[in-house]
One Martini backbone bead per residue (centre of mass of N, CA, C, O) as a GRO file, in nm:
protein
  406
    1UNK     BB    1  -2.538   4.949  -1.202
    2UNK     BB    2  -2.838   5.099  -1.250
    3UNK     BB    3  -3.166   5.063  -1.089
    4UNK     BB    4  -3.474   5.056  -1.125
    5UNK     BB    5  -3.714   5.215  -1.016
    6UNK     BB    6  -4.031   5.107  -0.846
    7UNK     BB    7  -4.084   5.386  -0.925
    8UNK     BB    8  -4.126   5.553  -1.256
    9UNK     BB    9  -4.045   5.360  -1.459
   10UNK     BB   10  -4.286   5.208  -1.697
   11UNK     BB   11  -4.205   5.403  -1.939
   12UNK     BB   12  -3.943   5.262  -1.973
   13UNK     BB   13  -3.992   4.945  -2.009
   14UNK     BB   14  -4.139   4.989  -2.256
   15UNK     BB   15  -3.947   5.083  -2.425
   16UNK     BB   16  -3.763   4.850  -2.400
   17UNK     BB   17  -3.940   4.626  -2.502
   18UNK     BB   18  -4.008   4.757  -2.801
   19UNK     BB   19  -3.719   4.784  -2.882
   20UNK     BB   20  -3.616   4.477  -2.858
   21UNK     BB   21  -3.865   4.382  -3.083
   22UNK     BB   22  -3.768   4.565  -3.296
   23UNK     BB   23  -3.495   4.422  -3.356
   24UNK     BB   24  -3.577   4.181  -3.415
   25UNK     BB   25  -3.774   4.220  -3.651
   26UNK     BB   26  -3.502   4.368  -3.836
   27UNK     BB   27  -3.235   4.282  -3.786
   28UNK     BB   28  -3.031   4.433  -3.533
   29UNK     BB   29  -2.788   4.393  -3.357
   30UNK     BB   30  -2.652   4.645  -3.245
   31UNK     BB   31  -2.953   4.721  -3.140
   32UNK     BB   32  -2.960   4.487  -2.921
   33UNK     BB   33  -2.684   4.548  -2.736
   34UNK     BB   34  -2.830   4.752  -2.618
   35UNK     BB   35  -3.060   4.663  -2.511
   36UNK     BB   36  -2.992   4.436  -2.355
   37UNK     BB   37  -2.865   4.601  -2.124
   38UNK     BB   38  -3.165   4.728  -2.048
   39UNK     BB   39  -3.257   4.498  -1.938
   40UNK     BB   40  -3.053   4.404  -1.752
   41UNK     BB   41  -3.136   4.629  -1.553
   42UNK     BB   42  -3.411   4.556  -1.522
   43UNK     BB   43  -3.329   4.262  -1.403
   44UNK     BB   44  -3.227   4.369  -1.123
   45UNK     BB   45  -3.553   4.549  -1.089
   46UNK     BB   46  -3.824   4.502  -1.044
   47UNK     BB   47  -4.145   4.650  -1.170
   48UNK     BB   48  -4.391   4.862  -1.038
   49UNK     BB   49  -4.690   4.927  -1.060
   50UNK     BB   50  -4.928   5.125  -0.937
   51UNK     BB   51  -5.093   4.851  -0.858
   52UNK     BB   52  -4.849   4.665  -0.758
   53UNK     BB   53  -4.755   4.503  -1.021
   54UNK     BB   54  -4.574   4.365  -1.213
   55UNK     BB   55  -4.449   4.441  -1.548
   56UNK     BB   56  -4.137   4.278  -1.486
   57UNK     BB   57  -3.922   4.041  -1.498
   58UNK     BB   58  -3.648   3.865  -1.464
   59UNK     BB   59  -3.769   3.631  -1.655
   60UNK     BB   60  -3.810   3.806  -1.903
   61UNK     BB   61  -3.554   3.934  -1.932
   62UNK     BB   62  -3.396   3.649  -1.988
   63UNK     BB   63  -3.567   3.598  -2.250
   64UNK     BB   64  -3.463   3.848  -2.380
   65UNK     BB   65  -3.159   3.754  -2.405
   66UNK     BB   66  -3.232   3.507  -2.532
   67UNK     BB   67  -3.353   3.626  -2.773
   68UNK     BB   68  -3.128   3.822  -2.876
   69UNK     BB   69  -2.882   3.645  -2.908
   70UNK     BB   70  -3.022   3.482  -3.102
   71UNK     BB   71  -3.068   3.671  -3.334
   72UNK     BB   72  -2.768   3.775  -3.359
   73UNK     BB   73  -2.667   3.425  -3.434
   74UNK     BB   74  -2.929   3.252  -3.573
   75UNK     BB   75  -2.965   3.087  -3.303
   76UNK     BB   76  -3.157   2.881  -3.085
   77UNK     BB   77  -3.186   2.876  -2.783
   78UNK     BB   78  -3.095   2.678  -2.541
   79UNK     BB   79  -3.217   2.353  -2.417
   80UNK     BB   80  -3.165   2.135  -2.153
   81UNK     BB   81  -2.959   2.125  -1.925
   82UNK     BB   82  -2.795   1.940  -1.680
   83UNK     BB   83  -2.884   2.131  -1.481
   84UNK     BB   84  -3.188   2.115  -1.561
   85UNK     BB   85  -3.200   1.805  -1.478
   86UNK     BB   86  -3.095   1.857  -1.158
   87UNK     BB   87  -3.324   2.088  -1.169
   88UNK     BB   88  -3.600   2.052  -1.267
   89UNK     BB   89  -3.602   2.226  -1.529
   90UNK     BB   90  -3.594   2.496  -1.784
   91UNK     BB   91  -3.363   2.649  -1.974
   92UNK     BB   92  -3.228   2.960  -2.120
   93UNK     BB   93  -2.908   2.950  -2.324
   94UNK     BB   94  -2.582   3.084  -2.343
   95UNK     BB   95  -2.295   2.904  -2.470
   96UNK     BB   96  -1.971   2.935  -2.425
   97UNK     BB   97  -1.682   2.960  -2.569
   98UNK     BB   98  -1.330   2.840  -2.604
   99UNK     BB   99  -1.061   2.828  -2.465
  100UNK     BB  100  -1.051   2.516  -2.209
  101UNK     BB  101  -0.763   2.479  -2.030
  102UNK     BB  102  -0.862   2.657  -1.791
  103UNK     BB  103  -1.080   2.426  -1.713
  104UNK     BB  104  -0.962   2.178  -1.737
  105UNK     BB  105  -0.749   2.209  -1.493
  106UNK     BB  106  -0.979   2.235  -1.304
  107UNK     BB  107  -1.101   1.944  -1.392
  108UNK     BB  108  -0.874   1.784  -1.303
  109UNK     BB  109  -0.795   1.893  -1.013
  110UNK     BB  110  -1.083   1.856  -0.883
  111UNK     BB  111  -1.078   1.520  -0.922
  112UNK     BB  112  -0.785   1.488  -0.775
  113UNK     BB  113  -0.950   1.483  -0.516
  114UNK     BB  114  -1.188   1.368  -0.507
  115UNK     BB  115  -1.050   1.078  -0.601
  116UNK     BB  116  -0.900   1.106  -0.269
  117UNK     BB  117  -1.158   1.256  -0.073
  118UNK     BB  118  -1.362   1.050  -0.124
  119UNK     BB  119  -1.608   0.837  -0.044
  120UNK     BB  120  -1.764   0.548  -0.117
  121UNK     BB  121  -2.004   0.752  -0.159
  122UNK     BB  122  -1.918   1.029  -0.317
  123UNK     BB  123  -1.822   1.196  -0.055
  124UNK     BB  124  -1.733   1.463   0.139
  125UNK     BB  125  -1.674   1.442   0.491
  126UNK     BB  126  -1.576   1.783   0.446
  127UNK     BB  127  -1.503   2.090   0.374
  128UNK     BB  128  -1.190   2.019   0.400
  129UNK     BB  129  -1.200   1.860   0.138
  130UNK     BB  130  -1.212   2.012  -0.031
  131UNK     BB  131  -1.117   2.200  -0.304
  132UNK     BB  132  -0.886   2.448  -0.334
  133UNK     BB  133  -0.873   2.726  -0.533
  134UNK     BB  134  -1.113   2.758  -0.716
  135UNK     BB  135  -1.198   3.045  -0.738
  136UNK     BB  136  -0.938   3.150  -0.853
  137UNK     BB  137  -1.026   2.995  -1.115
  138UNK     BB  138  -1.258   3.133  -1.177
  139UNK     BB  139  -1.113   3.456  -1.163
  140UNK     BB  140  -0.991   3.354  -1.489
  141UNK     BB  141  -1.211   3.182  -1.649
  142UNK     BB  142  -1.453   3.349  -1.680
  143UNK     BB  143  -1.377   3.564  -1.824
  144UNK     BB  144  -1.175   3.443  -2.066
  145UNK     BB  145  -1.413   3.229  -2.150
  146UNK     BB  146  -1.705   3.379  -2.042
  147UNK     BB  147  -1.724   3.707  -2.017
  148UNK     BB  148  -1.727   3.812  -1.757
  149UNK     BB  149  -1.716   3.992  -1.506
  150UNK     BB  150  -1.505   4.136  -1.272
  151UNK     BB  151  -1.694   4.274  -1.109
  152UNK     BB  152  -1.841   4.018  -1.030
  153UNK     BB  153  -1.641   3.836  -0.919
  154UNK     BB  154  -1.516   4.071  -0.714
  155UNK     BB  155  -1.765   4.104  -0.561
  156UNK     BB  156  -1.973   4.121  -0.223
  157UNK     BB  157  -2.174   4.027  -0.138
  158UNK     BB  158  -2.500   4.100  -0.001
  159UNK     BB  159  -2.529   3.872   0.262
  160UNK     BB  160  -2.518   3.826   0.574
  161UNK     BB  161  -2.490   3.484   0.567
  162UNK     BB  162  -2.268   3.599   0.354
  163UNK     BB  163  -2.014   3.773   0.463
  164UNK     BB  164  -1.762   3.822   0.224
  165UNK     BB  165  -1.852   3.659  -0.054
  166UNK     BB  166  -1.740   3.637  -0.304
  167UNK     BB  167  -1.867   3.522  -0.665
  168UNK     BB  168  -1.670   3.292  -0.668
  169UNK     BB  169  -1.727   3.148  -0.385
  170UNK     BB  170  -2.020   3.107  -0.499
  171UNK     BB  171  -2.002   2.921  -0.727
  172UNK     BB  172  -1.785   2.695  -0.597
  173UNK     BB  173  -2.051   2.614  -0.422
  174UNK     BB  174  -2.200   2.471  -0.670
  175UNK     BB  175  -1.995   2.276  -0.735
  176UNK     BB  176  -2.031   2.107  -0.478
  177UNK     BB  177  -2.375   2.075  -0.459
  178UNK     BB  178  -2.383   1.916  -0.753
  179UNK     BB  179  -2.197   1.671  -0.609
  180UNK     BB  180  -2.365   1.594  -0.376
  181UNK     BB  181  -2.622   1.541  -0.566
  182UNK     BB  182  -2.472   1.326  -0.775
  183UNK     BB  183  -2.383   1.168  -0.484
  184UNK     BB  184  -2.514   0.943  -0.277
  185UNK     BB  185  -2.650   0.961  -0.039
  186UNK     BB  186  -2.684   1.082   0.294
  187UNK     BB  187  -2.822   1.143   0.558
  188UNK     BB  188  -3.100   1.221   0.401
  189UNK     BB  189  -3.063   1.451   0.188
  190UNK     BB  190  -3.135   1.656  -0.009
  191UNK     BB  191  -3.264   1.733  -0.311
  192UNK     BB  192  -3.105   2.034  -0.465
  193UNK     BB  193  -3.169   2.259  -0.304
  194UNK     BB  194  -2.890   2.417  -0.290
  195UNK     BB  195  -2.852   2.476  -0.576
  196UNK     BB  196  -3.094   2.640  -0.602
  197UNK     BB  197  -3.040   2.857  -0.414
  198UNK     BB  198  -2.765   2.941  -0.520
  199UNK     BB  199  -2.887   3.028  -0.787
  200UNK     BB  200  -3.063   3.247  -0.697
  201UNK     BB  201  -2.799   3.412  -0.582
  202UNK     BB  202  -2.668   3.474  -0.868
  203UNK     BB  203  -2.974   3.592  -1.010
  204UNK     BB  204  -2.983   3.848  -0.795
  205UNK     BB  205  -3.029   4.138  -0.691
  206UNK     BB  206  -2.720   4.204  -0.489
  207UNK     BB  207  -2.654   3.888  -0.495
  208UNK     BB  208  -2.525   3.889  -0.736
  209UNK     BB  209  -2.504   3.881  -1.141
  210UNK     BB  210  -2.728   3.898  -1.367
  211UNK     BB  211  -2.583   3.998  -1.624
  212UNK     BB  212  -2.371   3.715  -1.591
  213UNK     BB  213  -2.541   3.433  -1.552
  214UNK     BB  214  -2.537   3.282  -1.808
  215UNK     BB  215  -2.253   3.255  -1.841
  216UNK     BB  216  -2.269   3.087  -1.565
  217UNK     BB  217  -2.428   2.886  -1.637
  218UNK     BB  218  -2.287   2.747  -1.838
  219UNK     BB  219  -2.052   2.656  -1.662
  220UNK     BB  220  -2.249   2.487  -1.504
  221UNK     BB  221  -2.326   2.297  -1.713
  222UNK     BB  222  -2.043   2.200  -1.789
  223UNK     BB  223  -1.972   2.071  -1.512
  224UNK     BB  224  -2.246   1.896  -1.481
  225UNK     BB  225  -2.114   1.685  -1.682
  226UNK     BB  226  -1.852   1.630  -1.574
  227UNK     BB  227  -1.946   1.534  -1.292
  228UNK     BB  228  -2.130   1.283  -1.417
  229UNK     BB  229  -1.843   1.142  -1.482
  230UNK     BB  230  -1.693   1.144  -1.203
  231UNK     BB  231  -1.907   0.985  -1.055
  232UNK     BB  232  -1.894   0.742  -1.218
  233UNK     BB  233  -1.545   0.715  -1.183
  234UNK     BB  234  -1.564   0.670  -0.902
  235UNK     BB  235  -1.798   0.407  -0.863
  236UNK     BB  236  -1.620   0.257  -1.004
  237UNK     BB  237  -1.347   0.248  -0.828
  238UNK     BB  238  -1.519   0.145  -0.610
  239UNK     BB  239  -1.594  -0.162  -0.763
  240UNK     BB  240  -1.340  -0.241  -0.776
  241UNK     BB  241  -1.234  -0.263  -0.531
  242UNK     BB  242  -1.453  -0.436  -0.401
  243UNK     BB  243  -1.401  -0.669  -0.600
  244UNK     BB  244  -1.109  -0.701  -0.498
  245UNK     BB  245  -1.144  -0.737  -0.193
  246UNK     BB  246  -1.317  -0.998  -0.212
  247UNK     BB  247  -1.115  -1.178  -0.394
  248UNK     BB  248  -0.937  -1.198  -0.188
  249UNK     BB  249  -1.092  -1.280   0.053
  250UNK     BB  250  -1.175  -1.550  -0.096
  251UNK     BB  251  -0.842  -1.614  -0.107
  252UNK     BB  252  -0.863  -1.628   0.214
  253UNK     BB  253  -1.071  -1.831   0.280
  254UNK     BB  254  -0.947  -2.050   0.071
  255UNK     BB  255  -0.653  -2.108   0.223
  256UNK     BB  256  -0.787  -2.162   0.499
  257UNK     BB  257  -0.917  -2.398   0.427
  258UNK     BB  258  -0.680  -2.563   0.301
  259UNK     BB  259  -0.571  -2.568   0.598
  260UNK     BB  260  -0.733  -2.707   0.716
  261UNK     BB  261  -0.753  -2.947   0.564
  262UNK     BB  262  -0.435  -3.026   0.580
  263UNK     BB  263  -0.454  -3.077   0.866
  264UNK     BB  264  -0.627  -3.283   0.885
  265UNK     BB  265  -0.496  -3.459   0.726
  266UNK     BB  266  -0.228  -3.476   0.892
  267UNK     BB  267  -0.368  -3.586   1.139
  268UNK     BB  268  -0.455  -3.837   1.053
  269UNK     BB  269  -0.190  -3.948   0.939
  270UNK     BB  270  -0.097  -3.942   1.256
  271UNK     BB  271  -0.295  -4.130   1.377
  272UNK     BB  272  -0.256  -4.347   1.202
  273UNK     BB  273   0.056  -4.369   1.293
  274UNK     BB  274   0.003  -4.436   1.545
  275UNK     BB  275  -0.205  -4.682   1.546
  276UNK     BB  276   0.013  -4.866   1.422
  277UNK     BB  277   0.217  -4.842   1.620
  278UNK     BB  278   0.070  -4.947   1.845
  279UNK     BB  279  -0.017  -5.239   1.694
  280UNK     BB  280   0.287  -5.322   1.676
  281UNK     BB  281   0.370  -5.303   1.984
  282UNK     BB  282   0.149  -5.519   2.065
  283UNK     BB  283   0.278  -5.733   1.909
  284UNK     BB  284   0.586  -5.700   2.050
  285UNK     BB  285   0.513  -5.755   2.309
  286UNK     BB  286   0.367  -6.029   2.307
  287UNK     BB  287   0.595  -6.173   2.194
  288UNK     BB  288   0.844  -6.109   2.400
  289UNK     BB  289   0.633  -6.210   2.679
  290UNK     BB  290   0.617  -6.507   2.528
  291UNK     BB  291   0.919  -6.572   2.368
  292UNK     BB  292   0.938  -6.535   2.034
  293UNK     BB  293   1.147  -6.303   2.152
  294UNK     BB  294   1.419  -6.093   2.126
  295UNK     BB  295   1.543  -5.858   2.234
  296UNK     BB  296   1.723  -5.580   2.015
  297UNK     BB  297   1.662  -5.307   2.219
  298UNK     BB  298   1.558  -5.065   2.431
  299UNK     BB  299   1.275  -5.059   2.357
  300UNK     BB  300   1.187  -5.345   2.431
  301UNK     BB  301   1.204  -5.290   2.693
  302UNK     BB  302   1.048  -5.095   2.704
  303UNK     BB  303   0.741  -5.265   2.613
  304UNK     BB  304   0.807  -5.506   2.865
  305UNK     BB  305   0.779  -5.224   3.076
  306UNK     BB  306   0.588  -5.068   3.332
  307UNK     BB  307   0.664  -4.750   3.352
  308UNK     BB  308   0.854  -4.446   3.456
  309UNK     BB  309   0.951  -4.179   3.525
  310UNK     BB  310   1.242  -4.055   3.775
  311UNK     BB  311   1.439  -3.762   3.795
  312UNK     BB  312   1.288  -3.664   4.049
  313UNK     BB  313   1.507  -3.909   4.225
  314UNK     BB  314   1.757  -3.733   4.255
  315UNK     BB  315   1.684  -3.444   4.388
  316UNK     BB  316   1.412  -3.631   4.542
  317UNK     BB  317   1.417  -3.910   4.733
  318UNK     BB  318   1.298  -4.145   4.837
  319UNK     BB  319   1.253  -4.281   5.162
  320UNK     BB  320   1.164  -4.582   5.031
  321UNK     BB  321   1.199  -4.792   4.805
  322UNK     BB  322   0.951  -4.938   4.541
  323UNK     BB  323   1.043  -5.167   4.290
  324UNK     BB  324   0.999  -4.996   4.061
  325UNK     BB  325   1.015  -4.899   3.707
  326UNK     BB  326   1.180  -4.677   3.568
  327UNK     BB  327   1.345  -4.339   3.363
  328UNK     BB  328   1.656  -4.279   3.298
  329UNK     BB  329   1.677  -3.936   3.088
  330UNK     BB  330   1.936  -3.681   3.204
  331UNK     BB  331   2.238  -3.888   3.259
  332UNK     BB  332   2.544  -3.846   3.286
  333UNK     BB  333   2.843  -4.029   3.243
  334UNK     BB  334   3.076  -4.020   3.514
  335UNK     BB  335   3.145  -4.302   3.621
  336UNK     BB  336   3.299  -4.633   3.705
  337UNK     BB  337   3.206  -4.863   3.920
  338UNK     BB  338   3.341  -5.147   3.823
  339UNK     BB  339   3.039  -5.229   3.704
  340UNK     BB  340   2.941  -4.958   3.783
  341UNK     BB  341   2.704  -4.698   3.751
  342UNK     BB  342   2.759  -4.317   3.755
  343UNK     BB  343   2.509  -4.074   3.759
  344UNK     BB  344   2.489  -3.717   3.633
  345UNK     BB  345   2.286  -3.420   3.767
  346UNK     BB  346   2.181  -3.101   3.823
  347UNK     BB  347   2.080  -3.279   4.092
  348UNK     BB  348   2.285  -3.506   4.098
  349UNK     BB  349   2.260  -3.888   4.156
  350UNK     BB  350   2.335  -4.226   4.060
  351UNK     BB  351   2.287  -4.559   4.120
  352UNK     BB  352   2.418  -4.854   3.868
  353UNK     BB  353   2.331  -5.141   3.877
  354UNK     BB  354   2.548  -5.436   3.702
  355UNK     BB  355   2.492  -5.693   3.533
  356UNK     BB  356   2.646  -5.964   3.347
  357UNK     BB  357   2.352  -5.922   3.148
  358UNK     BB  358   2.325  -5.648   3.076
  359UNK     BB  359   2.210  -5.459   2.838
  360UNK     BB  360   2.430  -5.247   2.585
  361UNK     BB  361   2.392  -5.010   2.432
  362UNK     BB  362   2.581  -4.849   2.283
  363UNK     BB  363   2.916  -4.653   2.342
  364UNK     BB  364   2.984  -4.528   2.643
  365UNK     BB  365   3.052  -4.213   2.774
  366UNK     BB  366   3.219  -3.968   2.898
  367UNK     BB  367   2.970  -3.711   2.928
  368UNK     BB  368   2.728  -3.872   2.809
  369UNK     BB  369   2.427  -3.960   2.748
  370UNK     BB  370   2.210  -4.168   2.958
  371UNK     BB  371   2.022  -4.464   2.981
  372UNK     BB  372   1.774  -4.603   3.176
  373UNK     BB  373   1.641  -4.914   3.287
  374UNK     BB  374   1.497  -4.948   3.648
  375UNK     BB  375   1.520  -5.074   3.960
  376UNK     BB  376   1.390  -4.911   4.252
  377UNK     BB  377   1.551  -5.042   4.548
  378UNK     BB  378   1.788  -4.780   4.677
  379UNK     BB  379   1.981  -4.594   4.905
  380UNK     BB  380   2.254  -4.369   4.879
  381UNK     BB  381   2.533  -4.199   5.052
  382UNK     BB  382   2.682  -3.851   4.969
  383UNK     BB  383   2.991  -3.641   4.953
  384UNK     BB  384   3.046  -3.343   4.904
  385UNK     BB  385   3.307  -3.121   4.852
  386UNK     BB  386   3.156  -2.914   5.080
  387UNK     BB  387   3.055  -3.145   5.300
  388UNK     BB  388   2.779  -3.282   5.189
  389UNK     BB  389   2.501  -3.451   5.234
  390UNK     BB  390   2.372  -3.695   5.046
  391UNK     BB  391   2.108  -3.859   4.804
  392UNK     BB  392   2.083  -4.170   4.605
  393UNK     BB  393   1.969  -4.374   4.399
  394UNK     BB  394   1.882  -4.667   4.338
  395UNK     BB  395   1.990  -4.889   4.043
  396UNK     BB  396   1.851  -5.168   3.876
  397UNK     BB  397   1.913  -5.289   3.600
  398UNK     BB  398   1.818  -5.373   3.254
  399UNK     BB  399   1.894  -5.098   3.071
  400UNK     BB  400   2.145  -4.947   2.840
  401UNK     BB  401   2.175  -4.645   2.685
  402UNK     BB  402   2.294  -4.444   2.457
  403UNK     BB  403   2.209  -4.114   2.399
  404UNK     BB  404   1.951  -4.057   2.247
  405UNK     BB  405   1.716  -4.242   2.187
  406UNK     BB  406   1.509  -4.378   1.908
   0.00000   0.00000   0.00000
């Protein structure tokens, strides 16, 4: 489409002024549609008078088509839409209507990636996360339901700073800074200045497409209402997320807490059947050492003489016995040596003195664990297989038990 010259135009633009407002006053749609291109010309090149001054704004060029529009179908062209809103503005414009299919499917597969790659402020972030092949499908969608011209789609930016960005690229850049706009701020971002900005290039001659601005602008009307519902179902699933994730929290340190409980109720417990079971050996301690009661079990012995373990006298015996009171229980029955017993372990033996009353509980096997309490009185030298001489305690019974006690 060619551009009135900014020189020499002035009594063109009259005369295009003239027909369209006759066409209105008359009711002529015919005349209307013809007339209508020639504003849309006029729109592409604002006309300055010989003194300087604009004779024609874009913006009157726009108010004329869509008071021509309005004519032609007999309603008042619509104001006040959600991108207007948006955009702290108000615009008249005529919304396109038409099979919504390839729209819809547009506006389902942008929310279904939105809703997977948007952070919980919903923001991408990043423009790697945006959707991508918009474009493609605006290069579809905006002809064949709006109406666009393929020329408009397909043009070529002609501005340095997007050099080489088709109309369909620049399109799909304002529905991503609508959704940046809808989206809980982050990083102190401006509002809405990028979607004005790129609304100026999309409506300017040379880099926009003036002529098919008002059909861009329903699409993009028709969009901000989808993204405000689209950025709402994700701040919802959003707080649904957190809402979950605190009541599991809840439930996590409900659990902790409750097991916090149960071990010390456990501890108590177990400390009181401590001090139980200490407060009963102290009354049987003190009954058997008393005489009113004779030992029943090998235990009553522990209870009757202060002890130590011994085992370590086993491999590495006293150079002098000390006859102090041992517990020798790693030691299994080796044999009988008349009616002593020799226990060995690991590290060595022992030599156990039994006394004609020494008392035995349960029945000795060879071979298998003996529990010893008794003292260390001396010790005795054995030779090994190899020829080694060794050294080996020697305990005096007290009491004798097959282990383990219990």
């Amino acid at each position: 489409m060619r551009t009135i010259d900014a020189t020499g135009g002035r009594s063109r633009v009259c005369r295009v002024i003239y027909s369209t407002f006759a066409c209105v006053l008359l009711g002529l749609p015919g005349l209307c549609v013809a007339q209508r291109a020639s504003v849309l010309q006029v729109a592409e090149g604002p006309v300055r008078a010989d003194d300087g001054r604009f004779s024609f704004s874009r913006r009157e060029a726009e108010e004329a088509e869509a008071t021509s529009a309005a004519a032609e179908s007999g309603n008042p062209a619509k104001k006040g839409s959600s991108l207007d809103a948006l955009l702290g503005a108000q615009h008249s414009d005529d919304h396109a209507t038409g099979n919504a299919i390839g729209k819809q499917q547009l506006f389902a597969d942008f929310e279904s990636v939105y809703m997977e790659k948007s952070d919980d402020t919903g923001n991408f972030p990043s423009a790697a996360q945006r959707p991508d092949k918009v474009s493609d499908g605006l290069a579809v969608i905006l002809p064949s339901e709006y109406g666009v011209s393929e020329s408009c789609i397909q043009q070529r930016r002609r501005d340095a700073r997007i050099s080489g960005s088709s109309q369909a690229r620049s399109i799909a850049a304002v529905m991503y800074d609508i959704v940046d706009q809808l989206a809980p701020p982050r990083y102190g971002k401006p509002s809405g200045d990028m979607v004005r900005q790129r609304m100026s290039y999309l409506s300017q001659p040379g880099m926009g497409c003036p002529a098919d601005f008002p059909k861009i602008r329903a699409f993009l009307d028709e969009f901000t209402d989808f993204a405000k519902a689209m950025v709402d179902r994700k701040k919802a699933v959003v707080t649904a997320k957190a809402k979950q994730a605190e009541r599991e929290q809840q439930l996590v340190e409900a659990r902790k807490s409750e097991k916090v409980q149960k071990d010390a109720e456990a501890e108590a417990r177990a400390a009181e059947a401590r001090r139980s079971e200490k407060e009963a050996n102290d009354r049987r301690r003190t009954s058997l050492l008393a005489g009113k009661e004779k030992p029943a079990s090998f235990r009553d012995h522990m209870l009757m003489h202060d002890y130590a373990i011994g085992d370590q006298y086993i491999w590495s015996p006293l150079v002098k016995a000390d006859n102090k009171v041992y517990l020798f229980g790693t030691g299994s029955l080796d044999r009988q040596d008349g009616q002593d017993l020799i226990l060995r372990s690991a590290n060595g033996y022992v030599m156990v003195k039994m006394g004609r009353s020494t008392p035995k509980y349960g029945e000795l096997q060879v071979n298998r664990l003996t529990v010893v309490l008794g003292r260390y009185i001396d010790n005795t030298q054995y030779t090994t297989v190899m020829g080694a001489i060794k050294t080996a305690p020697v305990i005096e019974a007290i009491a004798v038990a097959k282990g383990p006690v219990q």
